[in-house]
C-alpha atoms as a printed R data frame, in Angstrom:
    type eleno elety resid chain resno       x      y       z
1   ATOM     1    CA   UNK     A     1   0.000  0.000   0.000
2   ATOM     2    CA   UNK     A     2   1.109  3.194  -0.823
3   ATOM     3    CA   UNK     A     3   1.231  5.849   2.016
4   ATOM     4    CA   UNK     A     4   0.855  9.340  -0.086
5   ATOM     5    CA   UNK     A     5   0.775 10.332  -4.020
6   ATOM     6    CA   UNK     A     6   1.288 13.177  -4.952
7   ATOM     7    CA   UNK     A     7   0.439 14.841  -8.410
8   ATOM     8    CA   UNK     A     8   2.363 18.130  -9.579
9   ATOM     9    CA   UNK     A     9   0.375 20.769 -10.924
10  ATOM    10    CA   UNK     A    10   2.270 20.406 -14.017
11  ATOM    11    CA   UNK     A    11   0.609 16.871 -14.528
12  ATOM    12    CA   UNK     A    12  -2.874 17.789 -13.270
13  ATOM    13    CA   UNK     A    13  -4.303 21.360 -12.547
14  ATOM    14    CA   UNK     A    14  -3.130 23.038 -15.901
15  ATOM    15    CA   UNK     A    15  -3.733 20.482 -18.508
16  ATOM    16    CA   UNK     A    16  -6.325 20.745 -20.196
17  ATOM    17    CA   UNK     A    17  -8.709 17.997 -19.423
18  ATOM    18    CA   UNK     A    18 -10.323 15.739 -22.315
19  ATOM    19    CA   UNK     A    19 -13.410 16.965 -23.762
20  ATOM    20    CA   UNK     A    20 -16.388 15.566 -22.996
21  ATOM    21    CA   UNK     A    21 -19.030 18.133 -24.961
22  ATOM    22    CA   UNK     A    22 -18.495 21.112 -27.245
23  ATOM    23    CA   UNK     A    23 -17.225 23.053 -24.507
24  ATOM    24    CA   UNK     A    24 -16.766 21.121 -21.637
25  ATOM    25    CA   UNK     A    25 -13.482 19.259 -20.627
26  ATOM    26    CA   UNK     A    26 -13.149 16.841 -17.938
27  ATOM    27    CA   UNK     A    27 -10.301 14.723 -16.675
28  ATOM    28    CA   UNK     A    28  -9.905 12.536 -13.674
29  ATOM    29    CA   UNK     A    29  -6.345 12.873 -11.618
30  ATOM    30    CA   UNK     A    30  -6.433  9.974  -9.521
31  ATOM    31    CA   UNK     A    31  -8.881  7.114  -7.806
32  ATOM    32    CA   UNK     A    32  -8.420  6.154  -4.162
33  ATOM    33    CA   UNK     A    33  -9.532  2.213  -2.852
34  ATOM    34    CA   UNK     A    34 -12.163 -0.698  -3.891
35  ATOM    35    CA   UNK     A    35 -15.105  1.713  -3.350
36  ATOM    36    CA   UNK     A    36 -13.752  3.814  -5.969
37  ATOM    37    CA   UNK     A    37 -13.249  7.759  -5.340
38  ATOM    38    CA   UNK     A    38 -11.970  9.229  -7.858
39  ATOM    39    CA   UNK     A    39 -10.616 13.581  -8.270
40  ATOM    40    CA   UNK     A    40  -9.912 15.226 -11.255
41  ATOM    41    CA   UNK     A    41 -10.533 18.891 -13.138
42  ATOM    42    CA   UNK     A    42 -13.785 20.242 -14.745
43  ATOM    43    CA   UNK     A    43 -13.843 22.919 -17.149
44  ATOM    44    CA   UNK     A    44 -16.337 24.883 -19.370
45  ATOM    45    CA   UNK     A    45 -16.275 27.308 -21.746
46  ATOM    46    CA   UNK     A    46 -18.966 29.747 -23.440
47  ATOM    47    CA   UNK     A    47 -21.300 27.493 -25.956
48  ATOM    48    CA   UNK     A    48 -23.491 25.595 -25.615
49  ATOM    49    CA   UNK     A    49 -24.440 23.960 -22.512
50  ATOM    50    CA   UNK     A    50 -23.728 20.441 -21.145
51  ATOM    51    CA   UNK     A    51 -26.790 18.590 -19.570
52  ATOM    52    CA   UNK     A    52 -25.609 15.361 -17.523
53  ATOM    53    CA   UNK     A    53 -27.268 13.303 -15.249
54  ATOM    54    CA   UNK     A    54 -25.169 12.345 -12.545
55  ATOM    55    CA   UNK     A    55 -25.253  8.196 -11.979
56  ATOM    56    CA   UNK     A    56 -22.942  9.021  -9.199
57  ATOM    57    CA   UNK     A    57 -22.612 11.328  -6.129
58  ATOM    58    CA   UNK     A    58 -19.913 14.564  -6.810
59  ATOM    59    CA   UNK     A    59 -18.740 17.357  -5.275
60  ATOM    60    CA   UNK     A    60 -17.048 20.227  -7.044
61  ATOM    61    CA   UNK     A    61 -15.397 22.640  -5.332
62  ATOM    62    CA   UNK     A    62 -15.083 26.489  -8.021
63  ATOM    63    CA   UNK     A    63 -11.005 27.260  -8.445
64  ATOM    64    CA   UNK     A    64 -11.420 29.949 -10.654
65  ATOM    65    CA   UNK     A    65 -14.075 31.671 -13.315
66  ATOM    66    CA   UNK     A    66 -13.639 34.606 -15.923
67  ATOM    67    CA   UNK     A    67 -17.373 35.672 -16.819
68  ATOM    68    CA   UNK     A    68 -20.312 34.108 -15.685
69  ATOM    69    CA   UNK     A    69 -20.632 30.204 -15.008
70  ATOM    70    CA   UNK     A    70 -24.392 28.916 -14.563
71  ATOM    71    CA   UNK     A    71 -25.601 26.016 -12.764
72  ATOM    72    CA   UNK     A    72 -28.856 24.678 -12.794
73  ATOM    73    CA   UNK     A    73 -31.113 21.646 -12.051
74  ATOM    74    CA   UNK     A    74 -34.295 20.324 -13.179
75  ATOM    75    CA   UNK     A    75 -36.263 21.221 -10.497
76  ATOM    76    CA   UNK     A    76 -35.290 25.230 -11.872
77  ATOM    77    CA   UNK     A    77 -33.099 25.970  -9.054
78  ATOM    78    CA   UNK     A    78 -30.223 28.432 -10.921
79  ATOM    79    CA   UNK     A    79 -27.150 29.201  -8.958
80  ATOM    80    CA   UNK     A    80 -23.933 31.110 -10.446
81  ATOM    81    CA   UNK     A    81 -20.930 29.795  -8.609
82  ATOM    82    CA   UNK     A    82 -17.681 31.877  -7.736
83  ATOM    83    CA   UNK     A    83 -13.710 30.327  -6.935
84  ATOM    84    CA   UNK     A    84 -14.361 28.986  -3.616
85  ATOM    85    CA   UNK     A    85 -17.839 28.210  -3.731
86  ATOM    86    CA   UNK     A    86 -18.699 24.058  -3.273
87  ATOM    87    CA   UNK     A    87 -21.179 22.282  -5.551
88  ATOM    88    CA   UNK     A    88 -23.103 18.551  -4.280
89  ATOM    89    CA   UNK     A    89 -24.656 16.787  -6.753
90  ATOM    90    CA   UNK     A    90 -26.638 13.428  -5.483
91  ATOM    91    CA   UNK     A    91 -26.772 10.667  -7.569
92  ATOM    92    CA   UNK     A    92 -29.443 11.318 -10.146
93  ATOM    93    CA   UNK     A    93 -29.562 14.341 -10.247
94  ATOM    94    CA   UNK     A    94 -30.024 16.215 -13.829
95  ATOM    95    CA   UNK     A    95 -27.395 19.363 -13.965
96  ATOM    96    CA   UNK     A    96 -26.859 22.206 -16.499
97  ATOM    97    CA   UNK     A    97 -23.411 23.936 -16.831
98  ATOM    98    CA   UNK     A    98 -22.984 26.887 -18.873
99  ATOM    99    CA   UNK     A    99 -20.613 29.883 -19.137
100 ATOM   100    CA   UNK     A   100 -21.137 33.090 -20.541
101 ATOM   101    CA   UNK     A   101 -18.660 35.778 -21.660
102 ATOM   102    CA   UNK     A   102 -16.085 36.945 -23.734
103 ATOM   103    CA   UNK     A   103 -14.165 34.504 -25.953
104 ATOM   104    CA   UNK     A   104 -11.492 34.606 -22.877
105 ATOM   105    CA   UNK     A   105 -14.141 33.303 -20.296
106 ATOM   106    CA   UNK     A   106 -14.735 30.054 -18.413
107 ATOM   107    CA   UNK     A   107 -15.243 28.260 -15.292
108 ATOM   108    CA   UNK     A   108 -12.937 25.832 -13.883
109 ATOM   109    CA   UNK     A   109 -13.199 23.287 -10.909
110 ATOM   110    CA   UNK     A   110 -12.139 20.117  -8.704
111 ATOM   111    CA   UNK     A   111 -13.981 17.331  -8.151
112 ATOM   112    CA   UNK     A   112 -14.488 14.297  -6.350
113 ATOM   113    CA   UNK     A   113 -16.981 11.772  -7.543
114 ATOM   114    CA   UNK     A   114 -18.055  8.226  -6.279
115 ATOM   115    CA   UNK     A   115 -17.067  6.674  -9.813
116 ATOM   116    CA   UNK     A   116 -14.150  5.028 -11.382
117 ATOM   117    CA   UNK     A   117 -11.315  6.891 -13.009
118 ATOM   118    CA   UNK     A   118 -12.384  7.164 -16.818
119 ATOM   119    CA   UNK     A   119 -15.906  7.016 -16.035
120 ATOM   120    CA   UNK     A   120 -18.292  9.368 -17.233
C-alpha cells in the first residue's frame, strides 16, 4: 500500500482535461480504494451547454471563473458559482453547466466523484 501520491500541478491542474461536450473538458487525476473515489478537473467554456445526469454522487469545489458560469437543475433551481464556492450533486440528479462571456471566459473546478477513473 502506498502511504501518499502526490500529483504536480504540471501533470494535473493546468492540462487541459479531455473533452467531454463542445465546450466542456473533464479529466480525472487519480482514484483512491475498492469503493472507488476518484478527483480530477472540470472545465467549461462559453457554448453551448452540457446537460448530464449524474449516476454518481460529486462534489465540485469552483477554483477559478472569468465571466459568468451557470448552474442549474431540473427542479429550476439556478445558482452562479464563484472560486471557492462548493457544488453537491446526489446521484441522479439532472445538472446544467454553462458559461457566458467573452471569448477569454470560463469556469474551472475540482472534483471528487463516487465513480471510477475514466468514467463518465
Amino acid at each position: 500500500m502506498v502511504a501518499l501520491t502526490h500529483v504536480a500541478k504540471a501533470d494535473a491542474y493546468s492540462v487541459l482535461p479531455p473533452k467531454i461536450s463542445e465546450n466542456s473538458f473533464l479529466g480525472d487525476v487519480i482514484t483512491v480504494g475498492e469503493t472507488p473515489i476518484t478527483g480530477g478537473f472540470f472545465k467549461v467554456v462559453p457554448g453551448k451547454e452540457l446537460v448530464y445526469t449524474y449516476p454518481y454522487d460529486e462534489l465540485k469545489i469552483v477554483l477559478e471563473v472569468e465571466g459568468d458560469f451557470i448552474v442549474s437543475d431540473s427542479e429550476g433551481n439556478t445558482v452562479h458559482p464563484k472560486a471557492g464556492d462548493l457544488l453537491k450533486f446526489p446521484k441522479g440528479v439532472t445538472i446544467t453547466f454553462k458559461v457566458e462571456g467573452g471569448e477569454d471566459a470560463y469556469a474551472y473546478n475540482f472534483y471528487v466523484g463516487q465513480k471510477k477513473q475514466g468514467e463518465l
